[in-house]
Backbone as XML, in Angstrom:
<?xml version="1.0"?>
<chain id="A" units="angstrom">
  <residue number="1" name="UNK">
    <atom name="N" x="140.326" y="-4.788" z="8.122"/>
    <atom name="CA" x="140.342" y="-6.117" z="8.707"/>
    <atom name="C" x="140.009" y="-6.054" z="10.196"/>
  </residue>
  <residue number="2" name="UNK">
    <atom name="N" x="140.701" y="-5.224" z="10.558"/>
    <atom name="CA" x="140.514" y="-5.245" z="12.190"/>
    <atom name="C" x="139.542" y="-3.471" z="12.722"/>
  </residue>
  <residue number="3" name="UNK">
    <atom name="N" x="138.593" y="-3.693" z="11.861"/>
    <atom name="CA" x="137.529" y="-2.318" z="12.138"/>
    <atom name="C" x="136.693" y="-2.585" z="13.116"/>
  </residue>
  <residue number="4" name="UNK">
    <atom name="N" x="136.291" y="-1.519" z="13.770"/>
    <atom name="CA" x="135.529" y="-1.780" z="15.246"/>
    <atom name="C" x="134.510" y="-2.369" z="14.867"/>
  </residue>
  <residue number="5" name="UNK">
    <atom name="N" x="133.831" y="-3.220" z="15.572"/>
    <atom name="CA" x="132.490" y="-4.057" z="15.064"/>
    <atom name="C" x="132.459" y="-5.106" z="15.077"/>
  </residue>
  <residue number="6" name="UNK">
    <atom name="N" x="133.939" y="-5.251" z="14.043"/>
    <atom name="CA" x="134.030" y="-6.806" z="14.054"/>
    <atom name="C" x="134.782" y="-7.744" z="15.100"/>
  </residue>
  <residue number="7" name="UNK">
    <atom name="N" x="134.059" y="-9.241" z="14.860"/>
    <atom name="CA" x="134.741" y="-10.328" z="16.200"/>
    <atom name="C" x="136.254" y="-10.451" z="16.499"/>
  </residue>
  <residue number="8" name="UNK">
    <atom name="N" x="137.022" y="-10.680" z="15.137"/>
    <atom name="CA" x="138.194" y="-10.225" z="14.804"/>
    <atom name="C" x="138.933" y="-9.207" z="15.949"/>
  </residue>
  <residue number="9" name="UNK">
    <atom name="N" x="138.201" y="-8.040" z="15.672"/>
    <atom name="CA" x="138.988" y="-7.177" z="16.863"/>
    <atom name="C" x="138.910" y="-7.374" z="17.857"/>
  </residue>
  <residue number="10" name="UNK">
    <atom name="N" x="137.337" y="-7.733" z="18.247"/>
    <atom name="CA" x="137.408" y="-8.142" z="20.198"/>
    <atom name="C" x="138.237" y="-9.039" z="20.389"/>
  </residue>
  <residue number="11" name="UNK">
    <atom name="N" x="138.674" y="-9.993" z="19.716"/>
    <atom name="CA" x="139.260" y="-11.193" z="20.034"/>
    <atom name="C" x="140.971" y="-10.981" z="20.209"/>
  </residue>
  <residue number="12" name="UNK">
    <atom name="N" x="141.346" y="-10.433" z="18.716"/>
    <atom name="CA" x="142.695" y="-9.999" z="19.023"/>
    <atom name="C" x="143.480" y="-9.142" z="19.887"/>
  </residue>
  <residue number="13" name="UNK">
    <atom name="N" x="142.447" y="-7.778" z="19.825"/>
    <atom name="CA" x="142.738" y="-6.815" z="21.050"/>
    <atom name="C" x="142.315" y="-6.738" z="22.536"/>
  </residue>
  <residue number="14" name="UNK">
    <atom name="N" x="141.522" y="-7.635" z="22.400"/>
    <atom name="CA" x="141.219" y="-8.024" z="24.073"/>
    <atom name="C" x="140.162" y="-7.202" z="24.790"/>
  </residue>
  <residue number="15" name="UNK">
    <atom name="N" x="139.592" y="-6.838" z="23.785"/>
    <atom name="CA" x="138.757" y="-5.496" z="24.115"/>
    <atom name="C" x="136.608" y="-6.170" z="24.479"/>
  </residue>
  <residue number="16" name="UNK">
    <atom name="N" x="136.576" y="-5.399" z="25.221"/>
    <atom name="CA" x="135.028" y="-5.368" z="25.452"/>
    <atom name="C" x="134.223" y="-6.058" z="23.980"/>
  </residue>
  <residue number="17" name="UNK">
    <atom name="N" x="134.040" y="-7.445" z="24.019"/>
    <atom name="CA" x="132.838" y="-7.633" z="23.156"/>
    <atom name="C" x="131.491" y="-6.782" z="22.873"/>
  </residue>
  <residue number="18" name="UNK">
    <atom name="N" x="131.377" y="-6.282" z="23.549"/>
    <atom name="CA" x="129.769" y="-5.247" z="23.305"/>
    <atom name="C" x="130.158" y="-3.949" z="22.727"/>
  </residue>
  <residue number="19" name="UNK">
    <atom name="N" x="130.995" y="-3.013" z="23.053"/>
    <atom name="CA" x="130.848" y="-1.852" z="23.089"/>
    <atom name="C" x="132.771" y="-1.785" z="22.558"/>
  </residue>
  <residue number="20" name="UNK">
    <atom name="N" x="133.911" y="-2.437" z="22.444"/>
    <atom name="CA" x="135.352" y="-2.385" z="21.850"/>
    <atom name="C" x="135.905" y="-1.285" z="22.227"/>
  </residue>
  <residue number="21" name="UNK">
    <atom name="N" x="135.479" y="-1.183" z="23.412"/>
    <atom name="CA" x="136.367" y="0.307" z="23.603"/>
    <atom name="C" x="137.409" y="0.266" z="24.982"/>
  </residue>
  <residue number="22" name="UNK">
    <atom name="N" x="137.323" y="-0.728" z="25.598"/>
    <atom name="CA" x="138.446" y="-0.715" z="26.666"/>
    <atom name="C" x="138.632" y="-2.389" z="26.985"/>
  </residue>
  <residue number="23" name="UNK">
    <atom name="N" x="139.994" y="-2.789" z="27.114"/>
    <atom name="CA" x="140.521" y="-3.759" z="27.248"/>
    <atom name="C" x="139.569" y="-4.800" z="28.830"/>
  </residue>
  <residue number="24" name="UNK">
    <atom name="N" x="139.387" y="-6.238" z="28.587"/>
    <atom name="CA" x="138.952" y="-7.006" z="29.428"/>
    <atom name="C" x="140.041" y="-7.118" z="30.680"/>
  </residue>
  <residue number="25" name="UNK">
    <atom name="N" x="141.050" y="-6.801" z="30.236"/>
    <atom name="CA" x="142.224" y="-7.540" z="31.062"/>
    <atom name="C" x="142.515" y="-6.103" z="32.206"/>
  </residue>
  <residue number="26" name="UNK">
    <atom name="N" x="142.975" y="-6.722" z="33.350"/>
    <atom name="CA" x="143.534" y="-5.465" z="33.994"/>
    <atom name="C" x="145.166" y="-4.537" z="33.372"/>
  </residue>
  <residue number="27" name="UNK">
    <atom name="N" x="145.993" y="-5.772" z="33.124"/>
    <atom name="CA" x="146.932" y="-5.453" z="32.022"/>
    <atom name="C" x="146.768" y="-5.950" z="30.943"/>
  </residue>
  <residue number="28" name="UNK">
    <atom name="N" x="147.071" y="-4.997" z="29.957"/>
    <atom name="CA" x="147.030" y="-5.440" z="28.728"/>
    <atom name="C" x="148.494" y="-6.141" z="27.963"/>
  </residue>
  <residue number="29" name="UNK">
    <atom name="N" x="149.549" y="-6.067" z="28.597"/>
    <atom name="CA" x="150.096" y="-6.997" z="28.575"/>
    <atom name="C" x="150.240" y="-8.399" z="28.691"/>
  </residue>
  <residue number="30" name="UNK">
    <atom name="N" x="150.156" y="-9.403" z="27.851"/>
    <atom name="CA" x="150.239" y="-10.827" z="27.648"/>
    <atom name="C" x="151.611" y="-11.268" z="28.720"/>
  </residue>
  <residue number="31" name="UNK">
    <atom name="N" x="152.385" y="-10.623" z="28.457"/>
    <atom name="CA" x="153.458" y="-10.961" z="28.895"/>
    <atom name="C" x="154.173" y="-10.652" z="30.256"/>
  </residue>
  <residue number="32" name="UNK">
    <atom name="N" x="153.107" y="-10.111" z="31.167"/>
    <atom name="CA" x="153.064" y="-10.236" z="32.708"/>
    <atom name="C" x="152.237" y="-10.833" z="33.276"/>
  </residue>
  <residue number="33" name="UNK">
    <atom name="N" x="153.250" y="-12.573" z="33.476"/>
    <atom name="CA" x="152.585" y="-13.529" z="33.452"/>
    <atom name="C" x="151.688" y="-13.611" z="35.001"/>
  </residue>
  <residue number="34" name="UNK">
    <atom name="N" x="152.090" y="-12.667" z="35.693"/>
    <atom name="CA" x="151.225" y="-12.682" z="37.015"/>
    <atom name="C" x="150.116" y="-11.965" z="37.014"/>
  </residue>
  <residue number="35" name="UNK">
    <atom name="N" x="149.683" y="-11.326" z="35.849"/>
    <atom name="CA" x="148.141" y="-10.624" z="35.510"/>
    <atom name="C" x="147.765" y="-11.106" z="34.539"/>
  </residue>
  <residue number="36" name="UNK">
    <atom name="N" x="147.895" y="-12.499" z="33.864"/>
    <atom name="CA" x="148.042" y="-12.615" z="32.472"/>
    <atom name="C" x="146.215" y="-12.766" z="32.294"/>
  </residue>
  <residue number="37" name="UNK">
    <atom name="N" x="145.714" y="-13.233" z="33.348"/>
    <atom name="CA" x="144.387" y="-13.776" z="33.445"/>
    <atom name="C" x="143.632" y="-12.872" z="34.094"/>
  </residue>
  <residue number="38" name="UNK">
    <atom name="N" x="143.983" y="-11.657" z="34.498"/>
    <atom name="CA" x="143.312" y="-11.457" z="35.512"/>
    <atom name="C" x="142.086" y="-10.136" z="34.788"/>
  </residue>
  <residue number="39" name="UNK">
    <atom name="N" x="141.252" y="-10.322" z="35.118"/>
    <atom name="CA" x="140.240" y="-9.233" z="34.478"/>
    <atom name="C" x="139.554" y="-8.713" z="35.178"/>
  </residue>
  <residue number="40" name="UNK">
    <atom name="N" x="139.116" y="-7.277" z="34.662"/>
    <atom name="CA" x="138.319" y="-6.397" z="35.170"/>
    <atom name="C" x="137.001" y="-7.331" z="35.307"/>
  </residue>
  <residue number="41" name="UNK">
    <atom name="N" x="135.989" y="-6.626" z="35.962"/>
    <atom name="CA" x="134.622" y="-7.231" z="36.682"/>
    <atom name="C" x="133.866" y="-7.125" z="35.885"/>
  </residue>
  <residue number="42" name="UNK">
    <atom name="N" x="133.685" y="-5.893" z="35.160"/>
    <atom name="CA" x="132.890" y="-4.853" z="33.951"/>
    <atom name="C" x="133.141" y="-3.990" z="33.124"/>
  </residue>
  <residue number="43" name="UNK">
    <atom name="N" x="132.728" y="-3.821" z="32.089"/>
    <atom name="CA" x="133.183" y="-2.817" z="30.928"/>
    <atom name="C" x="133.080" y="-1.374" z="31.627"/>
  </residue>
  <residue number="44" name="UNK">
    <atom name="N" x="133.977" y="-0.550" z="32.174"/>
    <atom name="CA" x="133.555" y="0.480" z="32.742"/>
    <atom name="C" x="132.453" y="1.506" z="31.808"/>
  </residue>
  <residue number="45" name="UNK">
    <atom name="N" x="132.768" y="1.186" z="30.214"/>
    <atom name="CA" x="131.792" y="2.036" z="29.127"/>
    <atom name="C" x="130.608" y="1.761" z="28.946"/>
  </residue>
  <residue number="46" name="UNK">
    <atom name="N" x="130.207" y="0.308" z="29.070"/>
    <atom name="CA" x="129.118" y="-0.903" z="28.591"/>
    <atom name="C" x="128.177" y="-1.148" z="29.511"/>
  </residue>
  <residue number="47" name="UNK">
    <atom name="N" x="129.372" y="-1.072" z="30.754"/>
    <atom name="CA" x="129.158" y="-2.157" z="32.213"/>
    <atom name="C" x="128.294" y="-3.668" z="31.708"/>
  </residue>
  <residue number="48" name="UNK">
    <atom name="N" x="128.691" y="-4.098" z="30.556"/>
    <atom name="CA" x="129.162" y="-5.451" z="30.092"/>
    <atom name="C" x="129.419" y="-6.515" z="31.037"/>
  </residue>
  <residue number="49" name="UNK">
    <atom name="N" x="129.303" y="-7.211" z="32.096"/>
    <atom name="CA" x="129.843" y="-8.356" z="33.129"/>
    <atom name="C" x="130.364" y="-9.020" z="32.335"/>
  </residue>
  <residue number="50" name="UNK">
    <atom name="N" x="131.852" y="-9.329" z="32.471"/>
    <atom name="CA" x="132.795" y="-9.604" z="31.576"/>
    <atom name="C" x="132.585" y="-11.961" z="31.983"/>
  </residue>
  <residue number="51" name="UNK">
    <atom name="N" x="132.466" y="-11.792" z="33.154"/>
    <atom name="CA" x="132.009" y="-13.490" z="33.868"/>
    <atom name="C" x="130.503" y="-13.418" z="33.830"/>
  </residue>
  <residue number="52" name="UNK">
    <atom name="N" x="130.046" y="-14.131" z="32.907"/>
    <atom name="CA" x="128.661" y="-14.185" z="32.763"/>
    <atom name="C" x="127.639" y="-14.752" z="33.483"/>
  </residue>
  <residue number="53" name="UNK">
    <atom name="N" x="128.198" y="-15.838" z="33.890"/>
    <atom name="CA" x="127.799" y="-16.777" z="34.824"/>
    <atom name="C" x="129.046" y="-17.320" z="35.533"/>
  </residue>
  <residue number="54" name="UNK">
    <atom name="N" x="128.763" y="-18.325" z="37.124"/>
    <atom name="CA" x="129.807" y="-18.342" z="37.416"/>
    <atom name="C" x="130.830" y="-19.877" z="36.954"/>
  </residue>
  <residue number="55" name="UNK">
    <atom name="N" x="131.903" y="-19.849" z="36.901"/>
    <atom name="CA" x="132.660" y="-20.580" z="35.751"/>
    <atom name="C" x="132.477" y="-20.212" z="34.962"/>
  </residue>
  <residue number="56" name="UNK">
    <atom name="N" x="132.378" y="-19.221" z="33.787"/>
    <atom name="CA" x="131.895" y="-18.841" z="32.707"/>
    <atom name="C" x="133.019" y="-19.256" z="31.985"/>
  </residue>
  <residue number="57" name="UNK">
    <atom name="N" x="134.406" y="-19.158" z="31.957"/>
    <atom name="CA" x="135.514" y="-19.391" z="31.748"/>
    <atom name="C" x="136.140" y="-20.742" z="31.829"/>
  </residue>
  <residue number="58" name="UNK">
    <atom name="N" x="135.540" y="-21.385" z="32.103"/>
    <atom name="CA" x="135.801" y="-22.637" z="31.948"/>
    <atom name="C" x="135.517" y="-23.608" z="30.611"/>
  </residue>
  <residue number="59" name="UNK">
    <atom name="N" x="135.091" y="-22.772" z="30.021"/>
    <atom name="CA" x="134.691" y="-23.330" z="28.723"/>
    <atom name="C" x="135.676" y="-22.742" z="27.748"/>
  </residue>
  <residue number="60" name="UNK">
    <atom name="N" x="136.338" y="-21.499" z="28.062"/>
    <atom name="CA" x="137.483" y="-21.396" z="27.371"/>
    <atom name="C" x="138.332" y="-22.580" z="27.057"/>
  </residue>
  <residue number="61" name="UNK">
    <atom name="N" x="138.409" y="-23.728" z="28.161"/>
    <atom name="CA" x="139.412" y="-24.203" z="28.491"/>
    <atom name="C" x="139.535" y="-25.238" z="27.233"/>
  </residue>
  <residue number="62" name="UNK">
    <atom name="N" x="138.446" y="-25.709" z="26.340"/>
    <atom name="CA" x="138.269" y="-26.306" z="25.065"/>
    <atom name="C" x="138.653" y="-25.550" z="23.785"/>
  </residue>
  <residue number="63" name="UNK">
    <atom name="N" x="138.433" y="-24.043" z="23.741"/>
    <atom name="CA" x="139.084" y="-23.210" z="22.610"/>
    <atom name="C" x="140.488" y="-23.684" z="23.214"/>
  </residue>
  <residue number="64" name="UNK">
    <atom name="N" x="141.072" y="-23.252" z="23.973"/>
    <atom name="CA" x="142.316" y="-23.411" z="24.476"/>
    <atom name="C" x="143.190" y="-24.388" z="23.770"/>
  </residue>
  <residue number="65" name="UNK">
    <atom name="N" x="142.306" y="-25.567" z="23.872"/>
    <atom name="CA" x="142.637" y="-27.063" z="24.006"/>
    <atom name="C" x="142.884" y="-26.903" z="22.325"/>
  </residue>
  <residue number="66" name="UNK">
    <atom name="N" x="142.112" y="-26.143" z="21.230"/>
    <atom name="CA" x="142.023" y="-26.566" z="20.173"/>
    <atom name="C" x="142.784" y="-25.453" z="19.581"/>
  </residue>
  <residue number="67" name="UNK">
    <atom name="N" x="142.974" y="-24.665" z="19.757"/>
    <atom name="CA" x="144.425" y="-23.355" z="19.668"/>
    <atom name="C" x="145.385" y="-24.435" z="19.601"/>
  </residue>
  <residue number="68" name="UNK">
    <atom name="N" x="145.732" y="-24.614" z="21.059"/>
    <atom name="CA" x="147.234" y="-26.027" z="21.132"/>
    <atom name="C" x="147.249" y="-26.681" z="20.092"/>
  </residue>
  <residue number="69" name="UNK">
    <atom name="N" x="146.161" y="-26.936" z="19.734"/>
    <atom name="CA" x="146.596" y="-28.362" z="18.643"/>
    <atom name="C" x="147.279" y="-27.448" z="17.274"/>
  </residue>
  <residue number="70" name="UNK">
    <atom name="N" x="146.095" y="-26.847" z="17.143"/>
    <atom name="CA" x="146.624" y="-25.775" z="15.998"/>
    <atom name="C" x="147.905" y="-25.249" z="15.662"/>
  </residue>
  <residue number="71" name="UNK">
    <atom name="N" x="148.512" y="-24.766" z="16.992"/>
    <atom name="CA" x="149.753" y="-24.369" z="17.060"/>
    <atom name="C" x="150.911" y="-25.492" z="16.988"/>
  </residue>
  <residue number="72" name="UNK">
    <atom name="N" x="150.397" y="-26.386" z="18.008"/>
    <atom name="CA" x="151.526" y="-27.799" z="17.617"/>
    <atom name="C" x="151.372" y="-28.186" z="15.807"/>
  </residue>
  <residue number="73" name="UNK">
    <atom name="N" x="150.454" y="-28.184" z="15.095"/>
    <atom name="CA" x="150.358" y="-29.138" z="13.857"/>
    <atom name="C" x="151.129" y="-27.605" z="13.275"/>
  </residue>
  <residue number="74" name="UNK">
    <atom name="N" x="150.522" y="-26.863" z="13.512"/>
    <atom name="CA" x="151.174" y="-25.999" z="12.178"/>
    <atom name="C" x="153.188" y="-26.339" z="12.436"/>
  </residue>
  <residue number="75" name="UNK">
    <atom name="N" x="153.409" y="-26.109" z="13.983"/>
    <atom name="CA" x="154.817" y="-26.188" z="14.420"/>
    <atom name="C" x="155.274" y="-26.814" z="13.789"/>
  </residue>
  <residue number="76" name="UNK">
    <atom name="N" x="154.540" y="-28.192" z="13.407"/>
    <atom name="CA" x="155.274" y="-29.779" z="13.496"/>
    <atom name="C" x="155.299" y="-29.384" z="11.832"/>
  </residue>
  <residue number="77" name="UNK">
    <atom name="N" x="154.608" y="-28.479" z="11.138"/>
    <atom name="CA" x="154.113" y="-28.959" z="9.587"/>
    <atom name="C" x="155.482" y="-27.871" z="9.419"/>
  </residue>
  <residue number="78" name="UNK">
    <atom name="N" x="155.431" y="-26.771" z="9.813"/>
    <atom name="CA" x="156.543" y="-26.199" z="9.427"/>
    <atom name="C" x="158.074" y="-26.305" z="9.698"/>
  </residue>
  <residue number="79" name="UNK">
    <atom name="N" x="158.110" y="-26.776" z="10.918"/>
    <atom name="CA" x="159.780" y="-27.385" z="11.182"/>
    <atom name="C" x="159.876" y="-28.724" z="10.388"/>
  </residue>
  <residue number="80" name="UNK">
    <atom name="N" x="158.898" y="-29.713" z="10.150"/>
    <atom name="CA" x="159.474" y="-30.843" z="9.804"/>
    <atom name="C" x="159.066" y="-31.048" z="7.777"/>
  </residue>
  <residue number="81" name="UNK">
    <atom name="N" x="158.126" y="-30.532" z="7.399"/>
    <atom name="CA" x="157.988" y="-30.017" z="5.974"/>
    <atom name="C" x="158.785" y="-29.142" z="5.545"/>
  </residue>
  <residue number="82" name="UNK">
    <atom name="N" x="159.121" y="-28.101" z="5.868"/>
    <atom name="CA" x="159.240" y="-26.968" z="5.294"/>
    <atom name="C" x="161.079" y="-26.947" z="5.755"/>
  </residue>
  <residue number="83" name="UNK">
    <atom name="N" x="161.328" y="-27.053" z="6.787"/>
    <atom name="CA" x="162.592" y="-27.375" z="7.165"/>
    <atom name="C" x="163.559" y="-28.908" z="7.696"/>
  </residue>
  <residue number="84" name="UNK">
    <atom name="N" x="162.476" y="-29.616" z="7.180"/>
    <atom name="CA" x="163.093" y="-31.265" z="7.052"/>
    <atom name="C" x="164.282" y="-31.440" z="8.358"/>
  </residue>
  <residue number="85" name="UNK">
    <atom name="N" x="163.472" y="-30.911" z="9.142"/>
    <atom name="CA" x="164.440" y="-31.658" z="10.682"/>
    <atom name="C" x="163.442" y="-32.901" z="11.300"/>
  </residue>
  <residue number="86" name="UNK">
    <atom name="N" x="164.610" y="-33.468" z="11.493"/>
    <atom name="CA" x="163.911" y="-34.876" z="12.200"/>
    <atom name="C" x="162.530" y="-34.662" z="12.981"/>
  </residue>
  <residue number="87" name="UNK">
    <atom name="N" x="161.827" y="-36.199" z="13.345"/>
    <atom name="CA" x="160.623" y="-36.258" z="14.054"/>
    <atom name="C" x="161.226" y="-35.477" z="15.590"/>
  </residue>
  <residue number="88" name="UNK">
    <atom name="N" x="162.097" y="-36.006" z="16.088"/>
    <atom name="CA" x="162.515" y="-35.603" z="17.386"/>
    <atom name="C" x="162.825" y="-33.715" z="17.328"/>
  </residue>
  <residue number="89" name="UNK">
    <atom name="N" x="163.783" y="-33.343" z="16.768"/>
    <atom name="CA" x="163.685" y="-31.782" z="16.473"/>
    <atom name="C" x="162.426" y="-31.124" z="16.465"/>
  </residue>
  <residue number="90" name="UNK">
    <atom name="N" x="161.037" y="-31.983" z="15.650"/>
    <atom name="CA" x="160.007" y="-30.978" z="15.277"/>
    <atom name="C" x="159.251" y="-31.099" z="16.293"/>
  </residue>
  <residue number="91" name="UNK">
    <atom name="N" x="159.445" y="-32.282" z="17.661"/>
    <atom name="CA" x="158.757" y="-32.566" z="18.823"/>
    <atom name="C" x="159.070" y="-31.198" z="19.437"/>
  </residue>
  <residue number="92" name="UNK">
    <atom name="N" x="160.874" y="-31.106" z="20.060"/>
    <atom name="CA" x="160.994" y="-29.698" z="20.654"/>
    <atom name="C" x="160.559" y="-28.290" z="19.904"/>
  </residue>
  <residue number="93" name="UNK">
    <atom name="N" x="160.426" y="-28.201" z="18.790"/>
    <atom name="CA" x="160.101" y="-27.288" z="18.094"/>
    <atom name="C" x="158.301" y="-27.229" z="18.874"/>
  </residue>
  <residue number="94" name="UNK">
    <atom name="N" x="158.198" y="-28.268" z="18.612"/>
    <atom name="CA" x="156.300" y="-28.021" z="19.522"/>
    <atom name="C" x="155.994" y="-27.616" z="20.984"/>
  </residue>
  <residue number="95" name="UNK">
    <atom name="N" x="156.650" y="-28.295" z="21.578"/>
    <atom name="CA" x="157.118" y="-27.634" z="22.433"/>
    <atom name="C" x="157.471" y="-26.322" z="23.250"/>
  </residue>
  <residue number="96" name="UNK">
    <atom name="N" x="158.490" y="-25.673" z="22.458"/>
    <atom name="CA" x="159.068" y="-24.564" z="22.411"/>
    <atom name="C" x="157.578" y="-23.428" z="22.016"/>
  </residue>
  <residue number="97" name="UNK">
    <atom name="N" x="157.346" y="-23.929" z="20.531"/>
    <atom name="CA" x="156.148" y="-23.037" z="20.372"/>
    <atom name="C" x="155.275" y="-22.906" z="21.436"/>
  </residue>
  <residue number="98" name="UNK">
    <atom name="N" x="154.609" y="-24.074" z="21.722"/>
    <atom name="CA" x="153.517" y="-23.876" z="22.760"/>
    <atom name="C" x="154.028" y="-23.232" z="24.058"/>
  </residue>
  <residue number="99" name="UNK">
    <atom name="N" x="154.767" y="-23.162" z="24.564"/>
    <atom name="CA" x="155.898" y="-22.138" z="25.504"/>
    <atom name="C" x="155.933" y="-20.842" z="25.068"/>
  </residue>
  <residue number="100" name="UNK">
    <atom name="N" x="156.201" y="-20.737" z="24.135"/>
    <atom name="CA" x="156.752" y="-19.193" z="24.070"/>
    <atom name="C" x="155.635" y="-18.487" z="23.533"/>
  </residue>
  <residue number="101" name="UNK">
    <atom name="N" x="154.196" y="-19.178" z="22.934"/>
    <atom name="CA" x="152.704" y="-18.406" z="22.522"/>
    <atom name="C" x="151.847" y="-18.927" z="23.640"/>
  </residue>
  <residue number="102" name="UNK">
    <atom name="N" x="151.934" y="-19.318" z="25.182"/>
    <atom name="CA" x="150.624" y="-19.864" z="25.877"/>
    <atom name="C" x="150.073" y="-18.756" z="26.444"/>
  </residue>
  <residue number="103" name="UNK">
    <atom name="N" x="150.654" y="-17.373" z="26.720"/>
    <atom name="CA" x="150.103" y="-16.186" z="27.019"/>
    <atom name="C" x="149.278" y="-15.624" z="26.030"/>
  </residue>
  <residue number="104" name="UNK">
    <atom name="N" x="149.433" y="-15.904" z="24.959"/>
    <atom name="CA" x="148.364" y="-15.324" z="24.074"/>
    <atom name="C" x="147.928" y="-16.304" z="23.923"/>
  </residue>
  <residue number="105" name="UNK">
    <atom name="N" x="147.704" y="-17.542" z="23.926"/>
    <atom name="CA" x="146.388" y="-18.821" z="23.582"/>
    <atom name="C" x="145.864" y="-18.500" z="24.567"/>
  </residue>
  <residue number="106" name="UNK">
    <atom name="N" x="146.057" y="-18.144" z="26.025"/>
    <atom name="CA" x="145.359" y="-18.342" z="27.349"/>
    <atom name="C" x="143.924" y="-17.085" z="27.172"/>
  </residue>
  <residue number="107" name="UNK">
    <atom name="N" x="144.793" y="-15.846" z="26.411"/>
    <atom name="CA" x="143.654" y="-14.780" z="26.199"/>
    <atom name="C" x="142.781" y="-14.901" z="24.691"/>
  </residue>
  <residue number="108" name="UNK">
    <atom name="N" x="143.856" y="-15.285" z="24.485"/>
    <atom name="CA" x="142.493" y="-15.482" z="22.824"/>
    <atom name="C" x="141.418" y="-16.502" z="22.899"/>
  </residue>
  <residue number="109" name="UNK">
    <atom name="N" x="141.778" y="-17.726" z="24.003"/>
    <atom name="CA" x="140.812" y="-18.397" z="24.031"/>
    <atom name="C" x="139.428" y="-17.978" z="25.101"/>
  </residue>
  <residue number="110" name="UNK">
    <atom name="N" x="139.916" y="-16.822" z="26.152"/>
    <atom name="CA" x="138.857" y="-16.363" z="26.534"/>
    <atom name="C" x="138.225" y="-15.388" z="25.695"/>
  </residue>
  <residue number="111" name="UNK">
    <atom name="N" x="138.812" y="-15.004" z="24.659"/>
    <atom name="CA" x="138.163" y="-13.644" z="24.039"/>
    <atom name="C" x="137.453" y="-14.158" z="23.106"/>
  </residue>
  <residue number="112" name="UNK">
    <atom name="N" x="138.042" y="-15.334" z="22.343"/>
    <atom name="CA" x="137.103" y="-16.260" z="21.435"/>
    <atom name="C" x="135.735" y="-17.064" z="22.155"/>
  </residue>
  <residue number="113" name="UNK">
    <atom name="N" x="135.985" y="-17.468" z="23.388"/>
    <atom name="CA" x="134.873" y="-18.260" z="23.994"/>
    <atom name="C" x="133.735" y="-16.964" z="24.508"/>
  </residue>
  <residue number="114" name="UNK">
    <atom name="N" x="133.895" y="-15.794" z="25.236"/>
    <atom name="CA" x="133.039" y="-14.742" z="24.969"/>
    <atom name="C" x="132.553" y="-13.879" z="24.065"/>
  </residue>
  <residue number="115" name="UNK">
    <atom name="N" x="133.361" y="-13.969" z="23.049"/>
    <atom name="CA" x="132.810" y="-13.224" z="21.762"/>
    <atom name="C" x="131.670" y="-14.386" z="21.042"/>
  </residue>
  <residue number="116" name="UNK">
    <atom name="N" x="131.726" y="-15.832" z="21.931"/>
    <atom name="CA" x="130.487" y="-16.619" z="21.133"/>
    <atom name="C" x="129.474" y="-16.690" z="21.743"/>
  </residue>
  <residue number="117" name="UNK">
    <atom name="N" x="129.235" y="-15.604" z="22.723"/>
    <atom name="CA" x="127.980" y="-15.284" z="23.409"/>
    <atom name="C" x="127.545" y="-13.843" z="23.480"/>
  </residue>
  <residue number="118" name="UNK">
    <atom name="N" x="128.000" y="-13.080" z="23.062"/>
    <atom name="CA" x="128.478" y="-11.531" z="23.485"/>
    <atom name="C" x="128.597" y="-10.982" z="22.263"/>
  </residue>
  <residue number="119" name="UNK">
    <atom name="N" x="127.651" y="-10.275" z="21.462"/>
    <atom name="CA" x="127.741" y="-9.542" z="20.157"/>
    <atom name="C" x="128.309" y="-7.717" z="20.299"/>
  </residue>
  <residue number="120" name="UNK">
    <atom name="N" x="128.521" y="-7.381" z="19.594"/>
    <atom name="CA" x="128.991" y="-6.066" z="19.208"/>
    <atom name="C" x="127.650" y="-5.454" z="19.250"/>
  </residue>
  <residue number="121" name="UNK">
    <atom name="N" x="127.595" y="-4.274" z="20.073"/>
    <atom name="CA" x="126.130" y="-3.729" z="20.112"/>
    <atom name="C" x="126.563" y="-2.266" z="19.238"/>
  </residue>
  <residue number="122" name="UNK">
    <atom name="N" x="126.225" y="-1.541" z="18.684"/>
    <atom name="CA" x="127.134" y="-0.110" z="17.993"/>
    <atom name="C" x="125.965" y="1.290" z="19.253"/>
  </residue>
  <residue number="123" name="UNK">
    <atom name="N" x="125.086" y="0.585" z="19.956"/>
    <atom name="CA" x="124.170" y="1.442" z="20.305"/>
    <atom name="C" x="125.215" y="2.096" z="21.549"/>
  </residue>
  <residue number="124" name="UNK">
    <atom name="N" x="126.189" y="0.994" z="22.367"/>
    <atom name="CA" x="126.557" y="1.134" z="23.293"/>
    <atom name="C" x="127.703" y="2.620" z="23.257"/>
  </residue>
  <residue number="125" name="UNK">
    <atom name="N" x="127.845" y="2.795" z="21.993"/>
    <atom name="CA" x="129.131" y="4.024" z="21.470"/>
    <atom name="C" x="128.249" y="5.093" z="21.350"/>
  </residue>
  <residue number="126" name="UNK">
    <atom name="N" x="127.085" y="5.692" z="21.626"/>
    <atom name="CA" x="126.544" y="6.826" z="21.740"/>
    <atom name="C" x="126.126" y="7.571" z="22.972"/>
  </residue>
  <residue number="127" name="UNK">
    <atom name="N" x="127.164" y="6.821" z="23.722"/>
    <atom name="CA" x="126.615" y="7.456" z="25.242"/>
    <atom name="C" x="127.422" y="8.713" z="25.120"/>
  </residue>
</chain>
């Protein structure tokens, strides 16, 4: 499922779209929220320019937008379907979710918005 090559992996592991061999992020931790965004310049393996143009990242900001929703409906479908707590309960339940997953929506939506310009090259792994 998650074999080198595929979009799948760049996206989840945070790794170089071209070449999957070293992380975009300076930390690879999600959860040091004071590097949560912050990225290397270039694939040191690829030398890949991780900002393609300038704002390149700003277009994340619509994956982003559509992650949220995702995460709120599923929230709302599973606290208030599946565990029949009131409209008001499954509000904080949305809430809460979108809180405690926005460090990983913030990177998956850049890794998803560059992996839709940025293919897996396999040439780049024979250096």
């Amino acid at each position: 499922m998650l074999k080198k090559g595929s979009k799948l992996n760049s996206i989840l592991t945070g790794s170089c779209p071209k070449c999957q061999n070293e992380s975009m992020y300076e930390d690879k931790n999600p959860l040091n929220l004071s590097k949560v965004l912050k990225m290397n310049e270039t694939c040191s393996h690829c030398g890949l320019r991780y900002q393609i143009e300038p704002s390149f990242f700003y277009g994340s900001m619509y994956v982003s937008y559509a992650l949220n929703v995702a995460v709120g409906v599923a929230a709302f479908i599973i606290s208030y379907v599946f565990f029949s707590t009131s409209i008001k309960n499954s509000f904080f339940v949305i809430i809460a979710a979108l809180l405690i997953l926005f460090p990983w929506v913030l990177r998956w939506s850049r890794n998803i918005y560059i992996n839709m310009f940025v293919s897996y090259d396999p040439s780049t792994n024979k250096k």
